[in-house]
C-alpha positions in Angstrom: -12.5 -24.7 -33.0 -15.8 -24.2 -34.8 -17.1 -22.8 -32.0 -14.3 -19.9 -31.6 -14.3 -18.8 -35.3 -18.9 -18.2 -34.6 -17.6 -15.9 -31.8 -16.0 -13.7 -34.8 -18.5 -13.8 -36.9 -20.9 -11.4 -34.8 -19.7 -8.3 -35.0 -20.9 -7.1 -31.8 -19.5 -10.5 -29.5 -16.1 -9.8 -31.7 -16.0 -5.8 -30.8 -17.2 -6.3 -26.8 -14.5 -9.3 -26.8 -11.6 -6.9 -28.6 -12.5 -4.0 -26.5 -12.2 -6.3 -23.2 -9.2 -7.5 -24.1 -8.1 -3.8 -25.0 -8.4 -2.8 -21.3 -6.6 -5.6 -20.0 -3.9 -5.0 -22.3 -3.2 -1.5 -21.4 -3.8 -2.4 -17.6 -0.5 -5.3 -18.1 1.1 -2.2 -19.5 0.6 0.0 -16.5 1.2 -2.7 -14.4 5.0 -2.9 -15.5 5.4 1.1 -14.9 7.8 1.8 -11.5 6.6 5.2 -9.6 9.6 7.6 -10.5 12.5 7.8 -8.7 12.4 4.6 -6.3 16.0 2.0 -6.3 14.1 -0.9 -7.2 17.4 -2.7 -6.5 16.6 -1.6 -2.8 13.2 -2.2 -2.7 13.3 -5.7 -4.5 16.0 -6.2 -1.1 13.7 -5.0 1.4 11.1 -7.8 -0.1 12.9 -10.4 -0.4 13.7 -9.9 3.3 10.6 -9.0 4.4 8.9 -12.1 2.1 9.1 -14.9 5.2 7.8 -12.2 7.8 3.8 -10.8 8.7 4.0 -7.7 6.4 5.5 -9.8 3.2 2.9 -12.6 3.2 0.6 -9.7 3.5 2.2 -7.9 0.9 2.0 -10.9 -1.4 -1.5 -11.4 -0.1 -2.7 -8.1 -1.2 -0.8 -8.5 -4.9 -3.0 -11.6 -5.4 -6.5 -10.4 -4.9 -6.1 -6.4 -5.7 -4.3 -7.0 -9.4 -1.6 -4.5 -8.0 2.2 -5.0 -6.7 4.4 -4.1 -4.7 7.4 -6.1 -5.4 8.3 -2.9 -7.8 5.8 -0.5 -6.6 4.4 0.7 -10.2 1.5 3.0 -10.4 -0.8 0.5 -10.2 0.5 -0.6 -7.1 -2.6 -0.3 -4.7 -4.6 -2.2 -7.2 -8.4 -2.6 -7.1 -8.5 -3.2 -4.0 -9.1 0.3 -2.2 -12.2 0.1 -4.8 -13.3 -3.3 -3.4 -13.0 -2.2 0.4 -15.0 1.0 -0.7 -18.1 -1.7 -1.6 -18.2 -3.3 1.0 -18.2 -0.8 3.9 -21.0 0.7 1.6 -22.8 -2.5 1.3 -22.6 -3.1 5.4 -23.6 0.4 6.2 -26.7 0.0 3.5 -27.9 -2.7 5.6 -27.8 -0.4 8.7 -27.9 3.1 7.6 -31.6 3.7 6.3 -30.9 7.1 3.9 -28.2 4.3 2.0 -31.3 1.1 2.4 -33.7 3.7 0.3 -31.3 4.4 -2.2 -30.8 1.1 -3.0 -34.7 0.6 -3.3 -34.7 3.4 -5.8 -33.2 1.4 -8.8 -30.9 2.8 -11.5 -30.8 5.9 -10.1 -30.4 4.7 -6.4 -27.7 2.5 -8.0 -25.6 5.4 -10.0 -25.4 7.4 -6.5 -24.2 5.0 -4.9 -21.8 4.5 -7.1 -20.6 7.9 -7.2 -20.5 7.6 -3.1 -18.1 4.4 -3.8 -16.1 6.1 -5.7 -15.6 9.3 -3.3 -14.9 6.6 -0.8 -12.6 4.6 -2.7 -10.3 8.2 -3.3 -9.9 8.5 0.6 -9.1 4.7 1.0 -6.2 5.1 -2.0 -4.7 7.8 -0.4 -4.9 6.4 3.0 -3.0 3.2 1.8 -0.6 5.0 0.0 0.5 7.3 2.5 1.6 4.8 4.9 3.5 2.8 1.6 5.3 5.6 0.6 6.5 6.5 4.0 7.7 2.6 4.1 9.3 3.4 1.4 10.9 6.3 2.9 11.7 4.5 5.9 15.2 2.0 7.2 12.0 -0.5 6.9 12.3 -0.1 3.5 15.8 0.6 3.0 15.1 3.8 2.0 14.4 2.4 -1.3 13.5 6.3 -2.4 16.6 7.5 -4.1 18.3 10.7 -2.2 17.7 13.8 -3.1 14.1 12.9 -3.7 12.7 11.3 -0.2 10.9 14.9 0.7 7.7 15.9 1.4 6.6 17.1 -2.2 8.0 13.5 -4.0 5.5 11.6 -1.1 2.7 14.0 -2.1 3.7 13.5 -5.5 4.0 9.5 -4.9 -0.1 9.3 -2.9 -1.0 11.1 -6.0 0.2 8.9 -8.7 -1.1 5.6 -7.0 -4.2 7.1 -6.0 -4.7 7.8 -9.9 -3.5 4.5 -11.1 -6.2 3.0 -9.0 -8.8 5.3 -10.1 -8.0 4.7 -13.5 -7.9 0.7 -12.8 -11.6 1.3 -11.3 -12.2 3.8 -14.6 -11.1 0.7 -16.7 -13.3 -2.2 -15.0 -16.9 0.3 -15.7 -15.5 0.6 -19.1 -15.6 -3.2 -19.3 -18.9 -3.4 -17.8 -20.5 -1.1 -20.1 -18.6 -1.8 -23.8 -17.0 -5.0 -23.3 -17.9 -8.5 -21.9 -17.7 -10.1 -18.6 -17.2 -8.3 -15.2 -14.7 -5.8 -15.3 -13.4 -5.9 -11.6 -13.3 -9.2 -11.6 -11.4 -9.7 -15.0 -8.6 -7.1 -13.9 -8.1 -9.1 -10.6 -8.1 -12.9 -12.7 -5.6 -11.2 -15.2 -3.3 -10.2 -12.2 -3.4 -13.8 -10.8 -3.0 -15.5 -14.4 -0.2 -13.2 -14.9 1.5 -14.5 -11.7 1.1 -18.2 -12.1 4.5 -18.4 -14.4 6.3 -17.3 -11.6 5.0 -19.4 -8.8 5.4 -22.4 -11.2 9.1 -21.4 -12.4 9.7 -21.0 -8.1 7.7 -24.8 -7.8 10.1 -26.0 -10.2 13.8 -24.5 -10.9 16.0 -23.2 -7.7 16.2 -19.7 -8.2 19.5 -19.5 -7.5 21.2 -21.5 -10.2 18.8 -21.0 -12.7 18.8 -25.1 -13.3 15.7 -27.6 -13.2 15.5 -29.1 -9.2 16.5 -32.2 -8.6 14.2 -32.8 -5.6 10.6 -32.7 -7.7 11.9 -36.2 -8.7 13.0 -37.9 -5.5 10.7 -39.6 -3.1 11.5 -37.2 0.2 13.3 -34.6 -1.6 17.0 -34.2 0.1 15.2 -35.5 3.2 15.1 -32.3 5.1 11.8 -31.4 4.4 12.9 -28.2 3.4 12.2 -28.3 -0.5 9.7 -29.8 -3.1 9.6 -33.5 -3.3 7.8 -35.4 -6.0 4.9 -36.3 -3.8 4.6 -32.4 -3.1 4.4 -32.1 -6.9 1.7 -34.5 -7.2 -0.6 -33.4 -4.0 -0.4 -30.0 -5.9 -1.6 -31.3 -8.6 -4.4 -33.3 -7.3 -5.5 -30.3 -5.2 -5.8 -28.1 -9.1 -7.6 -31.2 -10.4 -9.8 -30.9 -7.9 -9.9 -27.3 -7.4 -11.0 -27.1 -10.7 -13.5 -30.2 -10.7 -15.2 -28.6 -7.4 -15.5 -25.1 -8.6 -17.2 -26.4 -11.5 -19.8 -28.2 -10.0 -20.8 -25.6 -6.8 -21.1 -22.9 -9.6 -22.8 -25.2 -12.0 -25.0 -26.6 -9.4 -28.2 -25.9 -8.6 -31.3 -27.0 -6.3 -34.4 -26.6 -8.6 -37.3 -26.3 -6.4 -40.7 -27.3 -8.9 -43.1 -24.8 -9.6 -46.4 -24.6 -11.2 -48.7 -22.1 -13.5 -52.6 -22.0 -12.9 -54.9 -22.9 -15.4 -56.4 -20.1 -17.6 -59.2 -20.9 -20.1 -59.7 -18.0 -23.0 -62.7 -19.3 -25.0 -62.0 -23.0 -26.1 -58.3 -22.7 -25.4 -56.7 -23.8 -21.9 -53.3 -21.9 -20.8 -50.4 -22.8 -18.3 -51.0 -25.1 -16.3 -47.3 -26.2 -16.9 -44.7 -27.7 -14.4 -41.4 -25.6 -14.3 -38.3 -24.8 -12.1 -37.4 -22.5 -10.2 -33.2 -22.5 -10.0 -31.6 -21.6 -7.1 -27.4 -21.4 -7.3 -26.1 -23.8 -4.8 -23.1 -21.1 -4.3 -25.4 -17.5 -5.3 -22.7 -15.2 -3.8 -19.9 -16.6 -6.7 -16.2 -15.4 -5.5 -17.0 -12.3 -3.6 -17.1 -13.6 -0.2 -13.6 -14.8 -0.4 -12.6 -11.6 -1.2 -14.3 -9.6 0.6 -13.0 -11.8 3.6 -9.7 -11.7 2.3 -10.3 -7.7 1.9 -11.4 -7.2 5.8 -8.3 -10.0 7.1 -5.4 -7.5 5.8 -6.7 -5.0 8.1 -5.7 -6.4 11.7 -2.0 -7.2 10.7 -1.4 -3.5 10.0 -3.5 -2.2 13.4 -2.2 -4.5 15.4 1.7 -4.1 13.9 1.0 -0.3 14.4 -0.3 -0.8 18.2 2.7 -3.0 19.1 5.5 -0.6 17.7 3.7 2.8 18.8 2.6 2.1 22.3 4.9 -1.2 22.8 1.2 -3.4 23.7 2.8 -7.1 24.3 -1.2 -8.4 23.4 -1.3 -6.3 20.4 2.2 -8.3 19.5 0.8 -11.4 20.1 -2.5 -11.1 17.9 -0.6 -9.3 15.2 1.1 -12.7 15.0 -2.1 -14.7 14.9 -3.4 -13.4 12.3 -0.1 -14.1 10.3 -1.4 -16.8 7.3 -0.4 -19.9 9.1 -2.2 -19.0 12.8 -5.1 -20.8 13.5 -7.1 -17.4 14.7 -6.7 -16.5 11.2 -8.2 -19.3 9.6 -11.1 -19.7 12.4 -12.0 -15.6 11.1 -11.5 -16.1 7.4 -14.2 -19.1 7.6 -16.5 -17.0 10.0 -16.1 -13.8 7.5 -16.8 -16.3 4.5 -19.8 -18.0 6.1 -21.2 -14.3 6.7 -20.5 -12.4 3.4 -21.9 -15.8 1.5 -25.2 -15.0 3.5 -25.2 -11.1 3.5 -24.0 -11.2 -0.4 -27.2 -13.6 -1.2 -29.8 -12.0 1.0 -28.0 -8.7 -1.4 -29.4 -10.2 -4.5 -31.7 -13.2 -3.9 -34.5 -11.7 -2.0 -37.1 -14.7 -0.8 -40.3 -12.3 -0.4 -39.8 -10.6 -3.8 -39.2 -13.8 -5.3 -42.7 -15.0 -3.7 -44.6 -12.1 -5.1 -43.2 -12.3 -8.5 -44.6 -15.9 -8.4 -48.3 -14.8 -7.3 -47.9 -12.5 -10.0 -47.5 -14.2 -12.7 -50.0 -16.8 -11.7 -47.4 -19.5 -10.4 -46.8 -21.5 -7.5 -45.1 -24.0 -5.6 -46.8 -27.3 -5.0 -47.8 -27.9 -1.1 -47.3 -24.2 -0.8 -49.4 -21.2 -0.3 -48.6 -18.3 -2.9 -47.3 -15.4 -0.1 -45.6 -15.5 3.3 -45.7 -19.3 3.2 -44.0 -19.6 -0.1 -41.5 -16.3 0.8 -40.8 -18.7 4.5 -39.7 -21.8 2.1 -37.6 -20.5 -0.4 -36.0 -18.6 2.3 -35.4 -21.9 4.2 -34.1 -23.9 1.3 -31.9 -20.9 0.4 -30.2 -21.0 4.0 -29.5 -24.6 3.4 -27.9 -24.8 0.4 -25.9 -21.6 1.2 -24.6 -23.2 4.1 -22.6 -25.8 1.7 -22.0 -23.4 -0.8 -20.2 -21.3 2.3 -18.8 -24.8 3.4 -16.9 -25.1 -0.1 -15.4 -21.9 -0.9 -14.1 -22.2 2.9 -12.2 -25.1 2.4 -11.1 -23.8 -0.6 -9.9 -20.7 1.0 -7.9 -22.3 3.5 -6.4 -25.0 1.5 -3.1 -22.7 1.1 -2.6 -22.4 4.6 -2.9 -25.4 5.4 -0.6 -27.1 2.8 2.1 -24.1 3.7 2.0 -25.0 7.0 1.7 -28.7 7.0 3.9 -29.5 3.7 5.9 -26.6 4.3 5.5 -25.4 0.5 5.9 -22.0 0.1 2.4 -20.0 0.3 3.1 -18.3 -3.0 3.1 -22.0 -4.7 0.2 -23.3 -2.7 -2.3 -20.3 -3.4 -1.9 -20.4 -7.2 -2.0 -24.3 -7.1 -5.2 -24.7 -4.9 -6.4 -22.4 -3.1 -8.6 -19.2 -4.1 -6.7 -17.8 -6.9 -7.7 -21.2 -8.9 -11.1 -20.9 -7.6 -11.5 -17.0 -8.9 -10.0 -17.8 -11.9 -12.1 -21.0 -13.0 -15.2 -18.7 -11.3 -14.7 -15.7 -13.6 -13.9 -17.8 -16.6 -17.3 -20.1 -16.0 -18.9 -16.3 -16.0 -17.2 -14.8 -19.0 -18.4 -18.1 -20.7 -21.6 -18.0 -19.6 -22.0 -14.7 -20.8 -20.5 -15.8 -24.4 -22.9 -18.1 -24.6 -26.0 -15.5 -23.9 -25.0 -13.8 -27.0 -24.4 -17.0 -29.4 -27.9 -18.5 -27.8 -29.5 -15.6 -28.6 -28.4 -15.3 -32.1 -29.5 -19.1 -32.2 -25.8 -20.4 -32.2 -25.0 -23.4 -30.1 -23.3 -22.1 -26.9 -19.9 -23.2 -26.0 -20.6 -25.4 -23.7 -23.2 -27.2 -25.4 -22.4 -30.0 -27.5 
């Protein structure tokens, strides 16, 4: 409790802290905001029947990981997303495109343009998505949950527009973070969308939606016996998975290989320097969250192509695969552990760079023991790095897939399972370890004891 009230009494952790949680207020607000003129009676229909099918689990999918819905549709229905997508196709084509590799060479001011190149990107991807909702929302698909009178032309224009601009200003909201407040600001808006979703999931875990009333099942060995609801040993494989969710994510982000390194020997008149033994850290899981979504991103694309395929040129194959990717198929979870292996070495050979890393060593008189300053020093950490990136890849895979898995096999509904042990937990516990890391910089370096020290 001590520890809080020292937060307070620095002026500037109290103001970045009060502006952060300024943004995330007014984003909540937003977030409650229909888009005029849509019968949310009709469209909370349309979802509910469309909730068991491909383009609902998608649907919920996408509310998870963006911080948008579209269970009412409100402004900020798209989410973040459209922002995120926009980074990574500018991230894949900088390690292809050479004009995008030099700008990223050129520092800040490679940095800011391409920046401003995401963001032109991220306008074409908003109002790309929201075309195709609002004509969904238009359609018998979705029950023509427009209201009549209004389902023309100039209300869909008017519709792309407004959700193109609530994402823009979700995106305008997460740099303001960065810059004034504390903590990541894209990652912040999409752990305050899960957070704000786990009271649901746990009020469908345990009270039948129906009646209102507490379920009888959560307390009987089998449930009813049709395998059809929550039974109490449900409940507690939930709960183990959180516990160890949460234990796991702690220690791959905590973790750490710390390869020894040591400082040559400098005498300045009677006076000998360095010559000290130090570590060098290296994350066991460097790429944190993003791989998962950044996989997660990529996975809600073939659903759509492959729906659209099927229905406009009536392909049986494009049918088939659109139902493989559903959440449950096994193609689905055999891609999502490919793209998470690949993003968790792309996203670490982004911002660990071996031969840098090697120099910066020479430079400052340093090296590894049994190692040549250089190539052969560059060649090692690069091989350790692979290594202990494989089981950092290995983790946040079986992390990723856990709510598959227990939706399939346990039957539990997947909106349950992914709050209760899957990647929701692990973003949440991965940008709260951040945000407290962070906190801690500040106390440390006003020479208060950190948070997590003792």
């Amino acid at each position: 409790m001590n520890k809080l009230i020292t937060i307070f009494k620095i002026p500037e952790l109290a103001q970045k802290i009060g502006i952060t949680a300024l943004f995330l207020i007014i984003y909540r607000i937003g977030f409650n905001v229909p888009l005029p003129m849509i019968d949310q009676q009709k469209l909370f229909q349309a979802m509910q029947t469309a909730q068991q099918g491909a383009l609902g689990q998608v649907l919920g999918f996408i509310s998870i990981f963006s911080g948008g819905t579209f269970q009412q549709s409100t402004i900020f229905g798209l989410g973040i997303m459209p922002y995120i997508s926009a980074s990574i196709i500018l991230q894949l084509l900088a390690s292809v495109y050479p004009p995008l590799e030099k700008l990223q060479k050129e520092g800040e001011s490679g940095r800011k343009k391409i920046n401003e190149y995401t963001r032109y990107l991220t306008v074409f991807i908003c109002m790309l998505q929201a075309t195709f909702w609002v004509r969904y929302l238009m359609s018998s698909g979705g029950m023509g949950a427009t209201i009549r009178g209004y389902d023309t032309m100039f209300y869909g224009i008017t519709a792309v527009i407004t959700l193109t601009a609530g994402t823009i200003f979700l995106m305008w909201i997460g740099e303001q973070i960065d810059e004034y407040g504390i903590g990541n600001g894209i990652s912040l808006i999409i752990m305050a969308g899960i957070i704000a979703q786990i009271p649901a999931a746990t009020q469908l875990l345990l009270f039948d939606t129906a009646t209102g009333t507490l379920k009888e099942s959560i307390f009987v060995l089998g449930g009813s016996g049709t395998g059809q609801d929550i039974s109490f040993e449900k409940v507690l494989v939930l709960i183990c998975l959180f516990i160890g969710v949460v234990v796991g994510v702690v220690l791959i982000t905590k973790g750490q290989r710390r390869i020894p390194t040591q400082s040559a020997k400098h005498v300045r008149g009677r006076r000998v320097y360095g010559g000290t033994r130090q570590f060098l850290p290296l994350r066991v899981n460097q790429a944190g969250v993003m791989p998962v979504i950044f996989a997660s991103s990529l996975l809600i694309l073939p659903t759509f192509v492959f729906l659209w395929l099927a229905n406009g040129f009536g392909w049986s194959w494009a049918l088939f695969l659109r139902d493989a990717f559903q959440r449950q198929g096994y193609l689905y979870n055999i891609c999502y552990i490919f793209l998470i292996y690949f993003f968790c070495y792309f996203w670490t050979a982004i911002i660990f760079n071996p031969k840098d890393m090697a120099n910066n060593l020479k430079d400052y008189g340093s090296f590894i023991p049994g190692y040549r300053p250089g190539k052969r020093t560059a060649d090692y950490l690069e091989r350790v790095l692979m290594r202990i990136t494989y089981i950092g890849a290995a983790f946040l895979a079986v992390v990723a897939i856990i709510p598959n898995l227990i939706s399939s096999l346990l039957n539990v509904d997947y909106r349950i399972a992914s709050f209760y042990g899957g990647t929701g937990l692990l973003i949440v516990v991965s940008v709260a370890l951040d945000l407290v890391q962070k906190i801690d910089s500040h106390l440390v370096m006003r020479n208060y004891p950190g948070l997590t020290e003792d």
